[in-house]
C-alpha positions as CSV (number, residue, x, y, z in Angstrom):
1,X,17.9,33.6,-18.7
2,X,15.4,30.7,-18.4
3,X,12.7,29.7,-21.0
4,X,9.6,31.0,-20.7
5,X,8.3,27.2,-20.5
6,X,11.0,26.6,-18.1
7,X,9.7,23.8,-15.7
8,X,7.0,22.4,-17.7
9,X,7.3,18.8,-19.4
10,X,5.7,18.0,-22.7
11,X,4.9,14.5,-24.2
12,X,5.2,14.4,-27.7
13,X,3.7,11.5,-29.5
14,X,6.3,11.1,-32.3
15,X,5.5,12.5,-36.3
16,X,6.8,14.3,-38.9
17,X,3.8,16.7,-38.4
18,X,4.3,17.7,-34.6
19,X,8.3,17.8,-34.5
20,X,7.8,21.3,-35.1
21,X,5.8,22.0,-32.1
22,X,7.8,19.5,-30.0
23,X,11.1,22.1,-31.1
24,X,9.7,25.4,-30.2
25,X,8.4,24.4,-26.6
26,X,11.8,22.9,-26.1
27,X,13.5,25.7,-27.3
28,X,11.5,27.8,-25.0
29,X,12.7,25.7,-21.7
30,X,10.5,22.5,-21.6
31,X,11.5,19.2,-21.0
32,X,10.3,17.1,-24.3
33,X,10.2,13.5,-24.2
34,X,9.4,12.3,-27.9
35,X,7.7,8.8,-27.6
36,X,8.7,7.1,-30.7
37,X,7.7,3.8,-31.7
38,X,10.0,0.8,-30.7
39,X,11.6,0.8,-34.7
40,X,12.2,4.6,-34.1
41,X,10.2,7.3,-35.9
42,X,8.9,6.9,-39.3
43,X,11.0,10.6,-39.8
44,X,14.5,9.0,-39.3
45,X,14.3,7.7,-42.7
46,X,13.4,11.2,-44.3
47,X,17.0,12.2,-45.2
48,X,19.2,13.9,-46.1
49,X,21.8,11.7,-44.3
50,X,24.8,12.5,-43.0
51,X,27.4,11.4,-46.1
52,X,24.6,10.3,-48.1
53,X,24.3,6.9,-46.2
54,X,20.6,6.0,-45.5
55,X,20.6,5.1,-41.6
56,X,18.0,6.2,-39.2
57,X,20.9,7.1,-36.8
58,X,22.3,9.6,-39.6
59,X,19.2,11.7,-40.6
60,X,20.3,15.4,-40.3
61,X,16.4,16.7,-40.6
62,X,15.4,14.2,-38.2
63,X,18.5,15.9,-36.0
64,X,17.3,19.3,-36.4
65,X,13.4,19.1,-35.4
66,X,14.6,16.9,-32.2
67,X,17.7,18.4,-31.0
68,X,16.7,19.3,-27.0
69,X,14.6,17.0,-27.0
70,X,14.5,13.4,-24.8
71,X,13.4,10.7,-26.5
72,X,12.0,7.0,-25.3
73,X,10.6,4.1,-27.8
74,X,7.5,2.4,-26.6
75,X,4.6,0.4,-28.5
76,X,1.6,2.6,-27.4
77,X,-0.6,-0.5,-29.3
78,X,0.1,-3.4,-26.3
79,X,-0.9,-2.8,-22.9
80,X,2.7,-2.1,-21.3
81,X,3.9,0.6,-23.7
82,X,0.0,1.8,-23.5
83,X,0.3,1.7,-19.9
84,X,3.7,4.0,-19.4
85,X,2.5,6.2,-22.0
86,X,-0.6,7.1,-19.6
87,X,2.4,7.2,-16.6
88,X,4.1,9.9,-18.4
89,X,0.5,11.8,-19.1
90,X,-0.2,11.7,-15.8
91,X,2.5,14.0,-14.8
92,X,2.9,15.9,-17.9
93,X,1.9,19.5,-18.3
94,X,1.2,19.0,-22.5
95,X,1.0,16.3,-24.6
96,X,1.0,16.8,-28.5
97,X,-0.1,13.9,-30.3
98,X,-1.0,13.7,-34.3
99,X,-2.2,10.3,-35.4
100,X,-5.3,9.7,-37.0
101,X,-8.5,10.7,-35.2
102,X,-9.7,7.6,-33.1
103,X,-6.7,6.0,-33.1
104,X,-5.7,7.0,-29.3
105,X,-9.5,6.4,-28.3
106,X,-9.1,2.6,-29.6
107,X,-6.0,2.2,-27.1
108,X,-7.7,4.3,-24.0
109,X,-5.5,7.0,-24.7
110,X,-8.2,9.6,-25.6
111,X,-8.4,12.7,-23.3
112,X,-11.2,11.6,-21.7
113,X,-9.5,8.5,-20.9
114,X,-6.4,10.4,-19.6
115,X,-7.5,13.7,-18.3
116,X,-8.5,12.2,-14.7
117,X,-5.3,11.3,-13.6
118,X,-4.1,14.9,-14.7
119,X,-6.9,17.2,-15.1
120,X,-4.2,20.7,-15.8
121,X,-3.2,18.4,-18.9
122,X,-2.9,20.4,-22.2
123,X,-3.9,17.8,-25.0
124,X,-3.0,18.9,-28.5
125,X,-4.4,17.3,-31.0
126,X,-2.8,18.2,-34.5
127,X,-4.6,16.3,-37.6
128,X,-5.1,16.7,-41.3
């Protein structure tokens, strides 16, 4: 029986606070594609690891909120990793983002920067 999100892609600006988010709409069908920073998520280092060895490779809580989940690194800060991130908006059907508000608006990565090359785009903004 297919997802009831079957079909649909979501980006998913990687942090601790949206993995959650990112899970259930992956778990429900969609296609996830966690954009991580080119060092990997700040969440890899969380722990526990597997056999107690610290390695961002070996983070079981990091493994759980991802699994189902594509994943591809790019620095959102320079113009190239700036520039595919707005490539994969623009045929997304959700992005979920959580960094600091103003932060995507300082790179031109703001919804109103982003919604006209997708205007069904579903921007998620989840903050403290």
């Amino acid at each position: 029986m297919p997802g009831v999100f079957e079909g649909f892609t979501v980006v998913e600006l990687a942090d601790r606070r949206n993995q959650f988010a990112g899970k259930l709409l992956a778990e429900s069908g969609a296609r996830v594609i966690q954009v991580e920073p080119v060092g990997g998520s700040p969440a890899r280092w969380t722990g526990p690891f597997v056999n107690d060895e610290r390695d961002a490779d070996r983070c079981l809580d990091y493994w759980f909120w991802n699994t189902g989940k594509d994943s591809v690194a790019l620095d959102v800060t320079r113009t190239p990793g700036a520039d595919l991130l707005r490539r994969l908006l623009a045929t997304a059907d959700v992005f979920i983002e959580s960094t600091k508000p103003g932060t995507l608006a300082a790179l031109g990565l703001d919804y109103a920067s982003v919604a006209p090359s997708n205007a069904g785009l579903i921007y998620v903004s989840l903050t403290d």
